[in-house]
N, CA, C and O atoms as a CHARMM CRD file, in Angstrom:
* protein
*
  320
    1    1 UNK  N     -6.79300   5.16000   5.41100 PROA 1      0.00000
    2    1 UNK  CA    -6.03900   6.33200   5.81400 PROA 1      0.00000
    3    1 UNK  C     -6.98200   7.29600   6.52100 PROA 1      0.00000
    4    1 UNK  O     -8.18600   7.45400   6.32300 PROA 1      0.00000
    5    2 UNK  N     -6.29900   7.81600   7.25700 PROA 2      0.00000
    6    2 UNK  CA    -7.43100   8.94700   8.45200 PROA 2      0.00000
    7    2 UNK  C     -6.92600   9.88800   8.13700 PROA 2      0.00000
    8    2 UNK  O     -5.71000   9.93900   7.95500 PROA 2      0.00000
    9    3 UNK  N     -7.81300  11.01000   7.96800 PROA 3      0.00000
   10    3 UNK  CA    -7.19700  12.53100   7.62700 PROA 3      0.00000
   11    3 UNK  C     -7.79800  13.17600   8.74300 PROA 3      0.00000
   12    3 UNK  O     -8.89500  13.16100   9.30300 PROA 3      0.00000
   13    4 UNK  N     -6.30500  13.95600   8.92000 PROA 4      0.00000
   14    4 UNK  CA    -6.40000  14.40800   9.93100 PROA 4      0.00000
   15    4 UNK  C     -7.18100  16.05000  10.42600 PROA 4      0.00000
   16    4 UNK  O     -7.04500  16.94400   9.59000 PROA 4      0.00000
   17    5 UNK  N     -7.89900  16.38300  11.63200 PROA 5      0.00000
   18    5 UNK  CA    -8.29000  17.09700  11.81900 PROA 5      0.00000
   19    5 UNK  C     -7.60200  18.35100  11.42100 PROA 5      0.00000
   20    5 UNK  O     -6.38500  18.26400  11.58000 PROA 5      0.00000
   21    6 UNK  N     -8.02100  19.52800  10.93800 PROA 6      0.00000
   22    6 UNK  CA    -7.44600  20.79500  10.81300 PROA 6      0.00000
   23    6 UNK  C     -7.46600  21.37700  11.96900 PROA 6      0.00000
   24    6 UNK  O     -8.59800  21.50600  12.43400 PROA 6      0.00000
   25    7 UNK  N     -6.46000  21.84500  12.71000 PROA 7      0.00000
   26    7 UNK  CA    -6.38600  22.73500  13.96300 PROA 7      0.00000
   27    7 UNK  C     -7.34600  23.58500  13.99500 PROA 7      0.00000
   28    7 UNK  O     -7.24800  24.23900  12.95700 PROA 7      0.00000
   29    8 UNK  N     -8.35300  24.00200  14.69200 PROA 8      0.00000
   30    8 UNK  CA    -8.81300  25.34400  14.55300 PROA 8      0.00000
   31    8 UNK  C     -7.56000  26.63000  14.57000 PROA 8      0.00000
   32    8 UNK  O     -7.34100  27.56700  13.80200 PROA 8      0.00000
   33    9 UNK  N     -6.91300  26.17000  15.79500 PROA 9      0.00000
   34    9 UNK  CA    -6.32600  27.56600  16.06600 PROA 9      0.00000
   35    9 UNK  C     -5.28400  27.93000  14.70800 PROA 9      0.00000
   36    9 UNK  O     -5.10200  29.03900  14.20600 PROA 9      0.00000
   37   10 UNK  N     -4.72300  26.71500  14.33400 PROA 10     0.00000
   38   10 UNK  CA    -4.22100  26.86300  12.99800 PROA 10     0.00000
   39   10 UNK  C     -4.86000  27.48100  11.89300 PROA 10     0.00000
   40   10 UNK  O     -4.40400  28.49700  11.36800 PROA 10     0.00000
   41   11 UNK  N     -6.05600  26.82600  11.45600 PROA 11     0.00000
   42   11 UNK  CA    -6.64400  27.55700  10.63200 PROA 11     0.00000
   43   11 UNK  C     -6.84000  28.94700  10.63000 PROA 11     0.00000
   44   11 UNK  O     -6.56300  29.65100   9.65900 PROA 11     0.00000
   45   12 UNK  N     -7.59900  29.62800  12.34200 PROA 12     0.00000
   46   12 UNK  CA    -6.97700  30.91300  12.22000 PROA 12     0.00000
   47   12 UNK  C     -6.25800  31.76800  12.22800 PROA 12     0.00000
   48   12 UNK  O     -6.39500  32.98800  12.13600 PROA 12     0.00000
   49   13 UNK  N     -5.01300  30.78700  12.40100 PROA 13     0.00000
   50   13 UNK  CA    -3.48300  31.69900  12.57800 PROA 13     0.00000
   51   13 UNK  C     -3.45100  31.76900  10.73000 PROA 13     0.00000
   52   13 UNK  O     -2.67500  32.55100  10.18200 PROA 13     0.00000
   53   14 UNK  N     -4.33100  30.91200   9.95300 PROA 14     0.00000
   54   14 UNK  CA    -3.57300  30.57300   8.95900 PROA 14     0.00000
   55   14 UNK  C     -2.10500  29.85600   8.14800 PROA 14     0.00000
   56   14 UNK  O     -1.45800  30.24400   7.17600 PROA 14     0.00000
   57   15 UNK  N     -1.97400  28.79900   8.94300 PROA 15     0.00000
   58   15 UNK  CA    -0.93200  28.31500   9.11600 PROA 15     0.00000
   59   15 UNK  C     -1.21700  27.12300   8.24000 PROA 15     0.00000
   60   15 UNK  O     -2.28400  26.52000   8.35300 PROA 15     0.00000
   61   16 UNK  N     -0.37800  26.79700   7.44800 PROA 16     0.00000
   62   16 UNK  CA    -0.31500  25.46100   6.85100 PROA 16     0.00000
   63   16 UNK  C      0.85800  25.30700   6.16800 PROA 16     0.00000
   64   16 UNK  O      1.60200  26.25100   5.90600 PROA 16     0.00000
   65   17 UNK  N      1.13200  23.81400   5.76800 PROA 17     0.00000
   66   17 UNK  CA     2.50700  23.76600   5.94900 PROA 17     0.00000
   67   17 UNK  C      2.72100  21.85700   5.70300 PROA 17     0.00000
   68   17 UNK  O      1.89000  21.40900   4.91300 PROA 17     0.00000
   69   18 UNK  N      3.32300  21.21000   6.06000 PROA 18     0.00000
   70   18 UNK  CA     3.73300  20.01800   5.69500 PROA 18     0.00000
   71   18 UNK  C      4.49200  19.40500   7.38200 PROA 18     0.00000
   72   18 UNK  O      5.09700  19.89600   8.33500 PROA 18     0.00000
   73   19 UNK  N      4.05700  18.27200   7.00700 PROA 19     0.00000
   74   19 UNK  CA     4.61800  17.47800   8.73300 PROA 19     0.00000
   75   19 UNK  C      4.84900  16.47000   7.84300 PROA 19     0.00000
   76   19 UNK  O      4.16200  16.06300   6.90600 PROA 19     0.00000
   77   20 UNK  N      6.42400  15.95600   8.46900 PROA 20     0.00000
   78   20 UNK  CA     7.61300  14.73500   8.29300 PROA 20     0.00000
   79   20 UNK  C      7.30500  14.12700   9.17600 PROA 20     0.00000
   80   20 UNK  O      6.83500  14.63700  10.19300 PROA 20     0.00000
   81   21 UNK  N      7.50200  12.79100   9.00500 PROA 21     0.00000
   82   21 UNK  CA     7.79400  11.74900   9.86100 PROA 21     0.00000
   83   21 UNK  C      9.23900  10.60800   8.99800 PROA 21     0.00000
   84   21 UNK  O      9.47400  10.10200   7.90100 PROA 21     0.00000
   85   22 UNK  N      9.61200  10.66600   9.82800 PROA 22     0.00000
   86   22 UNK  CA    10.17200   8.59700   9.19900 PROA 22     0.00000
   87   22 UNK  C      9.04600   7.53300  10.73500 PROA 22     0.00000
   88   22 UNK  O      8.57800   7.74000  11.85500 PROA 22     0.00000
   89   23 UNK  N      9.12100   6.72700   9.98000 PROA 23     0.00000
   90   23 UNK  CA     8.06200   5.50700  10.85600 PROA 23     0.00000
   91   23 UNK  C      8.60000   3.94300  10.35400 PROA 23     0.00000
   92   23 UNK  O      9.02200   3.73400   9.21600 PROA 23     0.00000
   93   24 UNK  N      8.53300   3.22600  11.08100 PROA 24     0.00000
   94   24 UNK  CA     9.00500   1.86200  10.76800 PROA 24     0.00000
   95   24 UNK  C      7.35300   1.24600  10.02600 PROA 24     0.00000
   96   24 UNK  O      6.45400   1.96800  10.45600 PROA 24     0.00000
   97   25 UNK  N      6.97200   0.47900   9.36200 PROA 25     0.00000
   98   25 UNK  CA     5.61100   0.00500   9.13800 PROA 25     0.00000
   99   25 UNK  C      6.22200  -1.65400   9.21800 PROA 25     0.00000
  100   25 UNK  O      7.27800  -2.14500   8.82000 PROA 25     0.00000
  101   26 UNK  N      5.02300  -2.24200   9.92700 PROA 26     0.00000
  102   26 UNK  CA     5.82400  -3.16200  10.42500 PROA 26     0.00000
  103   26 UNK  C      5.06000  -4.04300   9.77000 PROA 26     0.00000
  104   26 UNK  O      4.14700  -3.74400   9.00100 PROA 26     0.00000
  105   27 UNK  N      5.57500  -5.62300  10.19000 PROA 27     0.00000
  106   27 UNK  CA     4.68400  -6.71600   9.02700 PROA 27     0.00000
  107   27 UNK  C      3.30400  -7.32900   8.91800 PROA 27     0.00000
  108   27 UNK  O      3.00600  -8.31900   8.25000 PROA 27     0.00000
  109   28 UNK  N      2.52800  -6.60900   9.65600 PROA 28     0.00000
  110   28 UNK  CA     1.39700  -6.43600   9.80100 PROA 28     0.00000
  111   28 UNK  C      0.15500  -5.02200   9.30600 PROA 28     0.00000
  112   28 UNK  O     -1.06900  -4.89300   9.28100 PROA 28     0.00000
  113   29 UNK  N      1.37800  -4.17100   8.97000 PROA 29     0.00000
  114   29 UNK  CA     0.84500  -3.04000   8.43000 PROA 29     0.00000
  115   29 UNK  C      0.53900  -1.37200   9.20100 PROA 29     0.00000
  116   29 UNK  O      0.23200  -0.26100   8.76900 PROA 29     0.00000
  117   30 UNK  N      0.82000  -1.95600  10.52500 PROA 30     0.00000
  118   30 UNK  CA     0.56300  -0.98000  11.58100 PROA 30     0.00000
  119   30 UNK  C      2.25800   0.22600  11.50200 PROA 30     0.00000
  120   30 UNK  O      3.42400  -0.07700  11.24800 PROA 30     0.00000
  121   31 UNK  N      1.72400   1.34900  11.79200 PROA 31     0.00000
  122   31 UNK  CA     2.76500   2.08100  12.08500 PROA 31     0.00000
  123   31 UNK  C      3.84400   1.73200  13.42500 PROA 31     0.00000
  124   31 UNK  O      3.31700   1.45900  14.50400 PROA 31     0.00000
  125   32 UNK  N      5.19600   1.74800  13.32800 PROA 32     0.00000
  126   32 UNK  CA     5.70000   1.56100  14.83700 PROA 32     0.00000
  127   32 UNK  C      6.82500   3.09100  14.69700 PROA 32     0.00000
  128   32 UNK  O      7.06800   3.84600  13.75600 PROA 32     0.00000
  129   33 UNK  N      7.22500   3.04400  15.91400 PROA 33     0.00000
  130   33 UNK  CA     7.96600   4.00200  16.13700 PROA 33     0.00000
  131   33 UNK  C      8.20000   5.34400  14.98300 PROA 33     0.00000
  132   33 UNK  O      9.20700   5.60800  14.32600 PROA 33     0.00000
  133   34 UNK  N      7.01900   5.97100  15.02300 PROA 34     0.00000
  134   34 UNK  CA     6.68000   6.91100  14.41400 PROA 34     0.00000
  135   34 UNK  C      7.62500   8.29300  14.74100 PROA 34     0.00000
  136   34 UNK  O      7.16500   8.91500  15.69900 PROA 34     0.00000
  137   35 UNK  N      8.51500   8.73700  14.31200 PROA 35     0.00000
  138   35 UNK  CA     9.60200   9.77800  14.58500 PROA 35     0.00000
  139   35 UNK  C      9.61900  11.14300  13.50100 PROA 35     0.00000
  140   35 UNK  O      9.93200  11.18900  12.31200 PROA 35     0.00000
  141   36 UNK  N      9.02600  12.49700  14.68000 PROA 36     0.00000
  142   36 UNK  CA     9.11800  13.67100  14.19000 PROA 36     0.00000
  143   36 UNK  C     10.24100  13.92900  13.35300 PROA 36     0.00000
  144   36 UNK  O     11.36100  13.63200  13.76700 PROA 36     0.00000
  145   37 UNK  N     10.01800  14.67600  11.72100 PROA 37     0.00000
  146   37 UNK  CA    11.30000  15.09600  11.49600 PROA 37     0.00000
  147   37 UNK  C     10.98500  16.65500  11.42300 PROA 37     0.00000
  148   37 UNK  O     11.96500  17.36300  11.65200 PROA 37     0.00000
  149   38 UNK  N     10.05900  17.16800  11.20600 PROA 38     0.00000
  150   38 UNK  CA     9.88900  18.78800  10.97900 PROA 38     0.00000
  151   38 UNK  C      8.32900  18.95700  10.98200 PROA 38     0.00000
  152   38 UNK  O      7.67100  17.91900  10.90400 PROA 38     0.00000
  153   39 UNK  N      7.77600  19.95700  11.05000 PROA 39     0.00000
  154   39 UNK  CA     6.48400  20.31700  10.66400 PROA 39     0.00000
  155   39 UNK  C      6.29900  21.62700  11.59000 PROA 39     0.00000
  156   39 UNK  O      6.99100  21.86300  12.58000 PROA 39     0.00000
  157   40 UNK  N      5.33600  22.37400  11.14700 PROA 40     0.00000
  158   40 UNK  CA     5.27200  23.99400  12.68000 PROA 40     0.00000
  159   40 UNK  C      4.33000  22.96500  13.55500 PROA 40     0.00000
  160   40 UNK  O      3.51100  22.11300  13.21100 PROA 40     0.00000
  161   41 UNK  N      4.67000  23.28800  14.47000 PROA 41     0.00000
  162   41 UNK  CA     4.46800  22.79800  15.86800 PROA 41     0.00000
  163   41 UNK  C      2.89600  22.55900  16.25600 PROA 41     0.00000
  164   41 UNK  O      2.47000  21.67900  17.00400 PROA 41     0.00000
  165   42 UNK  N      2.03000  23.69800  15.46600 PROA 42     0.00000
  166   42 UNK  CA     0.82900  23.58100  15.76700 PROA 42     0.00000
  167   42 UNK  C     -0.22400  22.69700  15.04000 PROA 42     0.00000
  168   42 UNK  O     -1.44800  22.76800  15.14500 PROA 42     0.00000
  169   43 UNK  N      0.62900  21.72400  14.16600 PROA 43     0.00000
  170   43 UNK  CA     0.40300  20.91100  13.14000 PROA 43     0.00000
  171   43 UNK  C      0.42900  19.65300  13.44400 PROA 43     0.00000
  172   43 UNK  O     -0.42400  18.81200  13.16000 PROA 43     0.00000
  173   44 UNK  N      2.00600  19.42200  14.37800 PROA 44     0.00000
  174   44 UNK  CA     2.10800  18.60400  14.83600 PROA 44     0.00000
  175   44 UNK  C      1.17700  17.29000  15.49200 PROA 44     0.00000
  176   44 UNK  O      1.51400  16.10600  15.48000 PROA 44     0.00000
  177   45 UNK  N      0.24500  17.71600  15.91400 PROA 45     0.00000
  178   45 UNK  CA    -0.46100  16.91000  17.12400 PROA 45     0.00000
  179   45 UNK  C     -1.65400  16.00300  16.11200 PROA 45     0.00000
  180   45 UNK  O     -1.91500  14.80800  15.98000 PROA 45     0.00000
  181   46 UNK  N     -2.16400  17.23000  15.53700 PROA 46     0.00000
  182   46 UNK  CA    -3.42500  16.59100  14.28700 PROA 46     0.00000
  183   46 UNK  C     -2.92400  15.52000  13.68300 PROA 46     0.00000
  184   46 UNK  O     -3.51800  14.44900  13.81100 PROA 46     0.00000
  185   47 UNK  N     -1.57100  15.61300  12.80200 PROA 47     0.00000
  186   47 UNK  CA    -0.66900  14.88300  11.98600 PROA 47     0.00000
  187   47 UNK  C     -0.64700  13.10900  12.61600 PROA 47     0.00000
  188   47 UNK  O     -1.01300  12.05200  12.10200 PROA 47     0.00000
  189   48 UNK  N      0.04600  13.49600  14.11400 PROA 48     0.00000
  190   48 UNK  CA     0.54700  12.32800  14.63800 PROA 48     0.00000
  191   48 UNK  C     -0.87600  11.48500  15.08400 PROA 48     0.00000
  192   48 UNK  O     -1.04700  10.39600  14.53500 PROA 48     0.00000
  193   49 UNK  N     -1.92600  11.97200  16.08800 PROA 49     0.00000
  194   49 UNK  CA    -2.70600  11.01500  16.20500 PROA 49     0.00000
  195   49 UNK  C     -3.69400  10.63900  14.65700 PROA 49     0.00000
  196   49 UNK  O     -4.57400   9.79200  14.80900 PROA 49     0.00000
  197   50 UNK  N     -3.57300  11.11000  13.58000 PROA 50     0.00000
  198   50 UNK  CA    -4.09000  10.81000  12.08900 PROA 50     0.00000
  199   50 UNK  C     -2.91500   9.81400  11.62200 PROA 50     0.00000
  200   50 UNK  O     -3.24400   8.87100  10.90300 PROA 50     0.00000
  201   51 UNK  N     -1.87300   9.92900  11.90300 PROA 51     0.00000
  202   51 UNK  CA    -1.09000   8.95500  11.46300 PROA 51     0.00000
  203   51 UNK  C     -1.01900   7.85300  11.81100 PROA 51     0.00000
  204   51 UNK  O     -1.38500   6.93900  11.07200 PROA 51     0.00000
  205   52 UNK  N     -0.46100   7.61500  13.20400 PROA 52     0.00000
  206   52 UNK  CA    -0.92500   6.56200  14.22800 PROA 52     0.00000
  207   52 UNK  C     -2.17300   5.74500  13.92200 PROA 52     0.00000
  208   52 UNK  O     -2.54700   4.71800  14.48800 PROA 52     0.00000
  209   53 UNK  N     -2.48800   6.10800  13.36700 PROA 53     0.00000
  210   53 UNK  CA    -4.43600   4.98100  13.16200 PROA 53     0.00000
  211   53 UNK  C     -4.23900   4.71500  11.25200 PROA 53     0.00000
  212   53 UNK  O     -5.01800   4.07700  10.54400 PROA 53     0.00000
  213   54 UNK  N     -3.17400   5.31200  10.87900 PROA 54     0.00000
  214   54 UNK  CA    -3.06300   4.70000   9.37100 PROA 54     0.00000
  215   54 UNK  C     -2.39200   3.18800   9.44200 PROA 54     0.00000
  216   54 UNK  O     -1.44300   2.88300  10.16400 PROA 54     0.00000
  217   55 UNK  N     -3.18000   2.20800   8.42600 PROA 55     0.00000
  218   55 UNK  CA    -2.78400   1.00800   8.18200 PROA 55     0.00000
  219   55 UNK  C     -1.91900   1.17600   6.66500 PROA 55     0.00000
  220   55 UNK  O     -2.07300   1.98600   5.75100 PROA 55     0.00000
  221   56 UNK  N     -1.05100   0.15300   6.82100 PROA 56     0.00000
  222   56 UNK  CA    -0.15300  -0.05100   5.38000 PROA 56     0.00000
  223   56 UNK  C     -0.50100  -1.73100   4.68300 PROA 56     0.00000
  224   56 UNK  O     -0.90300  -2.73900   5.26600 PROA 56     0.00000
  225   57 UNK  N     -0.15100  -1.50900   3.20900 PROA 57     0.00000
  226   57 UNK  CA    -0.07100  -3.18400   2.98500 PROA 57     0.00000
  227   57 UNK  C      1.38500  -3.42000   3.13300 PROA 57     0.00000
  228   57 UNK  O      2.33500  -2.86400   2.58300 PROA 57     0.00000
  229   58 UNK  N      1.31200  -4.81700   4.40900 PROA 58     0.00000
  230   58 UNK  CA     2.80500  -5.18500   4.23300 PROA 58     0.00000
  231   58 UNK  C      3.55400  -5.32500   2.89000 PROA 58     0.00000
  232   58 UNK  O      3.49100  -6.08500   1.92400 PROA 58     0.00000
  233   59 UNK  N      4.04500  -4.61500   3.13400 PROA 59     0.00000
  234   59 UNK  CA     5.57600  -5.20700   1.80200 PROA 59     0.00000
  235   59 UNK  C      6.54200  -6.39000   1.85900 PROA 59     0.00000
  236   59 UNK  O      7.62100  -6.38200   2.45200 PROA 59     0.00000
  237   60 UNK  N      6.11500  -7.22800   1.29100 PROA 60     0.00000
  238   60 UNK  CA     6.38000  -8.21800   1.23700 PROA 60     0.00000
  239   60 UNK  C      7.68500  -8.20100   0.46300 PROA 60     0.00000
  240   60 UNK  O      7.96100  -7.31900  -0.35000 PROA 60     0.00000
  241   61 UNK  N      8.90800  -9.79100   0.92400 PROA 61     0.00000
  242   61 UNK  CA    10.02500  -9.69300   0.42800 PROA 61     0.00000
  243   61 UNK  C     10.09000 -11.16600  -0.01200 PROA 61     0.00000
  244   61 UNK  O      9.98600 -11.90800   0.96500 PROA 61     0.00000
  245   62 UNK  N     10.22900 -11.82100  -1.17800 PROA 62     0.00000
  246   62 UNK  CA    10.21700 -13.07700  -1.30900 PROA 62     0.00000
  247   62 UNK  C      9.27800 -13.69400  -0.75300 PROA 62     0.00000
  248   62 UNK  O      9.43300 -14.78800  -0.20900 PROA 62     0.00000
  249   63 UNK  N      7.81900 -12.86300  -0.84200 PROA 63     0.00000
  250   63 UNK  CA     6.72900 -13.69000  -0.26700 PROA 63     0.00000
  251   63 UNK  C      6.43200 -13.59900   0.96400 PROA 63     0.00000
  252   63 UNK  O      5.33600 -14.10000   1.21600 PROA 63     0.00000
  253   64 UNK  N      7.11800 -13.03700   2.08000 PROA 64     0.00000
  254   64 UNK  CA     7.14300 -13.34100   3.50400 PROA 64     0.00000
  255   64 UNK  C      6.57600 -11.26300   3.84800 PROA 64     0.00000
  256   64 UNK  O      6.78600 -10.44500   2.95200 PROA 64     0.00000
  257   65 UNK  N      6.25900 -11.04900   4.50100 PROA 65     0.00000
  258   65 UNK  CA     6.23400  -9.90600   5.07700 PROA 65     0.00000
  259   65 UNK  C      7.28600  -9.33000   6.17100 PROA 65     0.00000
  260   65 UNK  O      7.61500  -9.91000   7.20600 PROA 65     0.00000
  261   66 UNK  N      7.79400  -7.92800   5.67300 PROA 66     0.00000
  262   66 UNK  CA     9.27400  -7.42300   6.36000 PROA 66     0.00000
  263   66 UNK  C      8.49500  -6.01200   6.74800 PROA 66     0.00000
  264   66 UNK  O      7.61700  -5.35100   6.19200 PROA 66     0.00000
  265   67 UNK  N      9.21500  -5.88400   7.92100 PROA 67     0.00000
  266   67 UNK  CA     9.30300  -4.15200   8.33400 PROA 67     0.00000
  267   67 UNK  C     10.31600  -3.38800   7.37200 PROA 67     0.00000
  268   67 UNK  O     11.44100  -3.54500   6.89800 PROA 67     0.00000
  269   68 UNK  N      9.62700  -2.78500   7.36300 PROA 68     0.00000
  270   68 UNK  CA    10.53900  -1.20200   6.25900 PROA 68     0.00000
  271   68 UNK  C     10.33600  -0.14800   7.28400 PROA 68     0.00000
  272   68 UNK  O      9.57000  -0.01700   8.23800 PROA 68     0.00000
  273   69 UNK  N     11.56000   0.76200   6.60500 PROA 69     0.00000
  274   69 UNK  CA    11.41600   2.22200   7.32700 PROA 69     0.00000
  275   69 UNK  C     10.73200   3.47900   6.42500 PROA 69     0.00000
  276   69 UNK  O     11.53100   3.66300   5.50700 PROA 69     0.00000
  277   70 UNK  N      9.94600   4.13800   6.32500 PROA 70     0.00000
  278   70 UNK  CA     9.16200   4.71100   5.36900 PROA 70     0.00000
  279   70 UNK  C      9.29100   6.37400   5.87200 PROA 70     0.00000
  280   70 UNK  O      9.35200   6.61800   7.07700 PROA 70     0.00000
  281   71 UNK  N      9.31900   7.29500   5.02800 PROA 71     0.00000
  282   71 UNK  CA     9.04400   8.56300   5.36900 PROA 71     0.00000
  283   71 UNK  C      7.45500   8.80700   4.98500 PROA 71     0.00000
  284   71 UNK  O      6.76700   8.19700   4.16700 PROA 71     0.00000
  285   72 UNK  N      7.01800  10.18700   6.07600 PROA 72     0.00000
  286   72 UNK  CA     5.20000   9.77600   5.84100 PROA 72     0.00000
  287   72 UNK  C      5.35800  11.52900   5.39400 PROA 72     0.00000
  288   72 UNK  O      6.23700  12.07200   6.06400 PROA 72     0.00000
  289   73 UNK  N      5.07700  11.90600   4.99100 PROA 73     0.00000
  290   73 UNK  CA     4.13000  13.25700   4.97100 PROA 73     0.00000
  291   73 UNK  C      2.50800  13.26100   4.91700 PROA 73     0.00000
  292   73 UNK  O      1.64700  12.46900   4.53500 PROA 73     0.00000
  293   74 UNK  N      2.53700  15.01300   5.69700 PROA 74     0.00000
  294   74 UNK  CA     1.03600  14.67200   5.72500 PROA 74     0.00000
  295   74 UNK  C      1.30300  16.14000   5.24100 PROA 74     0.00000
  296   74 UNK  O      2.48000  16.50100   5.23900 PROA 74     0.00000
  297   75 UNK  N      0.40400  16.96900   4.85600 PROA 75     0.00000
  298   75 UNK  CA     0.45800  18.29500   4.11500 PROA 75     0.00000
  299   75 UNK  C     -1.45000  18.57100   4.55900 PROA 75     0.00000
  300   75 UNK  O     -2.49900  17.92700   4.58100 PROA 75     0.00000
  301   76 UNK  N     -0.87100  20.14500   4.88500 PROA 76     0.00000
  302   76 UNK  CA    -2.16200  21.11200   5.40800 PROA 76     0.00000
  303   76 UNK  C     -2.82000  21.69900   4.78600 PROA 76     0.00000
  304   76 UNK  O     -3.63000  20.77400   4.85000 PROA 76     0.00000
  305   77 UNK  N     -3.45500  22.60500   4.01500 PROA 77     0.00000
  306   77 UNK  CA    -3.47400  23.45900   3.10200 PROA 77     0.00000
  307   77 UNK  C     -5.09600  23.90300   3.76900 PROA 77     0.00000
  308   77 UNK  O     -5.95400  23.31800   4.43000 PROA 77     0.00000
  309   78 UNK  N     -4.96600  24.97100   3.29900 PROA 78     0.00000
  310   78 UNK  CA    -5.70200  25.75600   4.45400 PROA 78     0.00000
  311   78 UNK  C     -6.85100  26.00800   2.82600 PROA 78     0.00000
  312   78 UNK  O     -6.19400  25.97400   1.78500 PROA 78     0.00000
  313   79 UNK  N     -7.64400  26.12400   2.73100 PROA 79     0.00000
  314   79 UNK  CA    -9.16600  26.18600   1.48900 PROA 79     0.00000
  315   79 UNK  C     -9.36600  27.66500   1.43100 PROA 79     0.00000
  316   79 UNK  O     -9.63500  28.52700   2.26800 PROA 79     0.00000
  317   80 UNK  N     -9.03700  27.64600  -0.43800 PROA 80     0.00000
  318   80 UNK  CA    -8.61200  29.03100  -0.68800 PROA 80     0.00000
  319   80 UNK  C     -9.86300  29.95100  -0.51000 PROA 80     0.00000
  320   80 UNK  O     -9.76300  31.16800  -0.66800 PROA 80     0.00000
């Protein structure tokens, strides 16, 4: 899993907050069609290319490996 960069400009807006996705993870483990559902905007960008480079273990169905549809969060939190 890659964690993702903290915005600067975020950090000094002080902004933190939580970014949605739904994403297909496909049978190889790679993310596919990774789809915004919410997050503030300036969050956005860190989130998606940190996500994009996350691997999954296929989930396997009767032994064989299947695509699932998965919701991802990634959460900000700014260091008290």
């Amino acid at each position: 899993k890659v964690i993702p960069i903290y915005p600067a400009l975020a950090r000094i807006a002080r902004i933190s907050g939580t970014v949605r996705f739904t994403a297909i993870i496909a049978r190889d483990g790679t993310i596919q069609n990774l789809t915004l559902v919410s997050g503030h905007p300036m969050l956005v960008q860190a989130a998606t290319e940190a996500v994009r480079q996350w691997r999954y273990r296929p989930t396997l169905l009767n032994g064989d490996p299947v695509e699932v549809i998965a919701p991802i969060e990634v959460i900000f939190i700014l260091n008290q």
